[in-house]
C-alpha positions in Angstrom: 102.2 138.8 43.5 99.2 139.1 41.1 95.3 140.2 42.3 93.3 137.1 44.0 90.4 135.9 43.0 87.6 135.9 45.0 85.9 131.9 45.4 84.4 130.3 47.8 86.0 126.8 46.7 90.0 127.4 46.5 92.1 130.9 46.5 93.6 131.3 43.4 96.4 134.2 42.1 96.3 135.5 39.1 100.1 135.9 38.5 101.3 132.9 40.9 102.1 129.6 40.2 99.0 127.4 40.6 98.1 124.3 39.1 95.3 123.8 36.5 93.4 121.3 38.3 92.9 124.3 40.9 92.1 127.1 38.8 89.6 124.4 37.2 87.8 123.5 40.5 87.8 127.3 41.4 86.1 128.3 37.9 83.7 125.3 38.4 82.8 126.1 42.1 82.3 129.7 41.1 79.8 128.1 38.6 77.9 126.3 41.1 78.6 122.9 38.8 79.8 120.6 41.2 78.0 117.2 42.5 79.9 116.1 45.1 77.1 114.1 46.3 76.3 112.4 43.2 78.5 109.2 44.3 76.6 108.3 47.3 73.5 108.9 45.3 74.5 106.4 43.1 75.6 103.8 45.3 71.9 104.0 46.9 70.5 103.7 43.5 72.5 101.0 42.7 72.3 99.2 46.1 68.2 99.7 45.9 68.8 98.1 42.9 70.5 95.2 43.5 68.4 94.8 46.4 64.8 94.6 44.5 67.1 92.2 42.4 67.8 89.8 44.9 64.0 90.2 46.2 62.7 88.9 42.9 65.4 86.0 42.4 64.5 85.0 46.2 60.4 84.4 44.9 60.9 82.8 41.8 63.5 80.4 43.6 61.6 80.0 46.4 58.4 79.8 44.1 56.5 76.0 44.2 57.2 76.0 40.3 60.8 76.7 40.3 61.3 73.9 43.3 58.8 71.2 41.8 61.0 71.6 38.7 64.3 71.1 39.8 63.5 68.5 41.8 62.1 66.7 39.3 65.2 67.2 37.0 67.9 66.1 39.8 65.3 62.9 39.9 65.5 62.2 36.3 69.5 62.7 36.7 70.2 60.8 39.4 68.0 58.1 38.4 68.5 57.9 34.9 68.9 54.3 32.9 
């Protein structure tokens, strides 16, 4: 068999059979490129997101304004001639 490569991610042999995706991931690791946590940090972006969302849809629905004015529409609806 060939030399092996030193990494810290995934062993890899020179002369053996080893997929690409591995000899990828080893090159990459050895790089110091990869983000693994970059998905959970994007789900809490995106969940403080929709949350600050929802916050400002719940005051303007909840508003005086907003209610006075749909009130007043199902009236004219309802009670239209």
């Amino acid at each position: 068999m060939g030399a092996v490569i030193k990494s810290t991610a995934v062993p890899v042999r020179s002369g053996g059979v080893v997929r690409a995706w591995g000899r990828a991931y080893a090159r990459t690791r050895a790089r110091g490129r990869v983000d693994a946590g970059m998905t959970t940090a994007e789900y809490a972006v995106g969940t403080l997101a929709a949350c600050a969302l929802a916050a400002a849809l719940y005051k303007v629905a909840t508003s005086t304004a907003t209610i006075t004015a749909l009130t007043d529409a199902l009236d004219r609806a309802l009670h239209a001639t």
